[in-house]
C-alpha positions as CSV (number, residue, x, y, z in Angstrom):
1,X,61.1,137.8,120.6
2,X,65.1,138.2,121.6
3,X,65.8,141.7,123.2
4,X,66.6,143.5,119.4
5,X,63.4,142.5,118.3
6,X,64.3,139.7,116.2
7,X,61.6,136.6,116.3
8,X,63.7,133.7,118.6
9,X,64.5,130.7,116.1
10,X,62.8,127.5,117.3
11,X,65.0,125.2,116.3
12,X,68.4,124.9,117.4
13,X,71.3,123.7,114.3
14,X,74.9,123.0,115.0
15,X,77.0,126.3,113.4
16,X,80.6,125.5,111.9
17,X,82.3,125.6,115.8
18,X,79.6,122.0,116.3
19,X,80.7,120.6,113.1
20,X,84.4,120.9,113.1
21,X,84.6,119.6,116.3
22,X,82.5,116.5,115.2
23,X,85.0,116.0,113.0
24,X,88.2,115.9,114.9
25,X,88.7,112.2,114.9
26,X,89.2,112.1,111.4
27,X,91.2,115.5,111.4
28,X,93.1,114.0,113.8
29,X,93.5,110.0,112.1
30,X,94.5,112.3,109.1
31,X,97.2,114.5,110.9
32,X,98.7,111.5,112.6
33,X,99.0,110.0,109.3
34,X,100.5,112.4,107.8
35,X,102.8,113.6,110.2
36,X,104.3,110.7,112.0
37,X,103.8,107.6,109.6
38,X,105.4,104.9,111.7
39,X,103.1,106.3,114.7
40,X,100.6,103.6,113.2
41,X,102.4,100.9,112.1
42,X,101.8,98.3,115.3
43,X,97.9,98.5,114.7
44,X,98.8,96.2,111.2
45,X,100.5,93.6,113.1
46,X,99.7,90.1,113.5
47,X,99.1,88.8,115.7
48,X,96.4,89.6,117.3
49,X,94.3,89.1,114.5
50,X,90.3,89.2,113.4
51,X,89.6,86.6,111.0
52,X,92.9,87.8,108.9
53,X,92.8,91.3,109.7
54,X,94.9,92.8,111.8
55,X,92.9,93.9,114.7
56,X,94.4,97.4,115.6
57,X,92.8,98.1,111.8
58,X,89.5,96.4,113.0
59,X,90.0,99.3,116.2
60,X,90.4,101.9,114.1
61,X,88.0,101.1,111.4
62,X,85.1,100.7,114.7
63,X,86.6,103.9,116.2
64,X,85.7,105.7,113.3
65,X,82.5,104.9,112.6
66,X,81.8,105.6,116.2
67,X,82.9,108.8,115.4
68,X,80.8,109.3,112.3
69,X,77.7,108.4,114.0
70,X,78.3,111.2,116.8
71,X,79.3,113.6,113.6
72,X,76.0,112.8,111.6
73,X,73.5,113.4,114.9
74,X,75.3,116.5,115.8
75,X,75.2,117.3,112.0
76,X,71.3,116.9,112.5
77,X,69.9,117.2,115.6
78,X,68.2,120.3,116.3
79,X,68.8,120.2,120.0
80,X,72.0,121.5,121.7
81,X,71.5,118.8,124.9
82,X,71.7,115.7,122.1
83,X,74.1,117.5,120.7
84,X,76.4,117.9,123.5
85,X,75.6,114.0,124.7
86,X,76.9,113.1,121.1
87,X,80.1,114.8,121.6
88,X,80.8,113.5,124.9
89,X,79.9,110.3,124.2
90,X,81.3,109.5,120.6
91,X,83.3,112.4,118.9
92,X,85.5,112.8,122.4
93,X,86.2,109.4,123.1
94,X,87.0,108.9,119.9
95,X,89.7,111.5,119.8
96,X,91.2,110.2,123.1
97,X,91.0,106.5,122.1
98,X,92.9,106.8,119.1
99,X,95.7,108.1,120.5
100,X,96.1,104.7,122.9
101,X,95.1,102.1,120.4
102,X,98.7,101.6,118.7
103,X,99.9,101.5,122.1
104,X,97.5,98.6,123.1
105,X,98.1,96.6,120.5
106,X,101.5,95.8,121.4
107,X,100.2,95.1,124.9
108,X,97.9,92.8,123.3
109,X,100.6,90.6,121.1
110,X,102.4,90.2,124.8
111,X,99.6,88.6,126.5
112,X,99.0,86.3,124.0
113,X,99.5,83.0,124.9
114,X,102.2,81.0,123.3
């Protein structure tokens, strides 16, 4: 029993706070997008290259689903501690890593050899 009397819930599920910030990779793939549309044009450069597709796009495409996977247990775990291990380990990441891939993938095309 909490202290107003109410019977304590036993299960813990994420409220709206948990699930937009779950979702801040793609809010923020979206945003960048939309509001700076040259910002990622050196991720569909070749070379480098993944069996014909530019790799920058294979980045962002793995990035994302990283992303979703952290979204979708945070989504449905009823435990704030795998919750918060999601977050840290997929949804945040995520976020920061998508800022630096179009500036690696220049870094990449330099290193190549000739």
């Amino acid at each position: 029993m909490t202290l107003d009397g109410r019977k304590a819930s036993s299960t813990w599920r994420a409220n709206r706070t948990w699930k937009t910030i779950s979702l801040l990779p793609f809010i923020e793939a979206l945003a960048i997008q939309v509001l700076s549309m040259t910002y990622f044009s050196p991720m569909f450069a070749k070379p480098p290259d993944w069996l014909g597709i530019p790799f920058g796009l294979v980045l962002e495409v793995l990035l994302l689903g990283w992303a979703a996977l952290g979204a979708a247990v945070i989504w449905t775990t009823r435990s704030p501690a795998k919750a918060t291990i999601a977050l840290v380990v997929t949804s945040g990441p995520a976020s920061v890593l998508q800022l630096f891939i179009p500036a690696l993938i220049p870094q990449m095309t330099h290193n190549l050899p000739v």
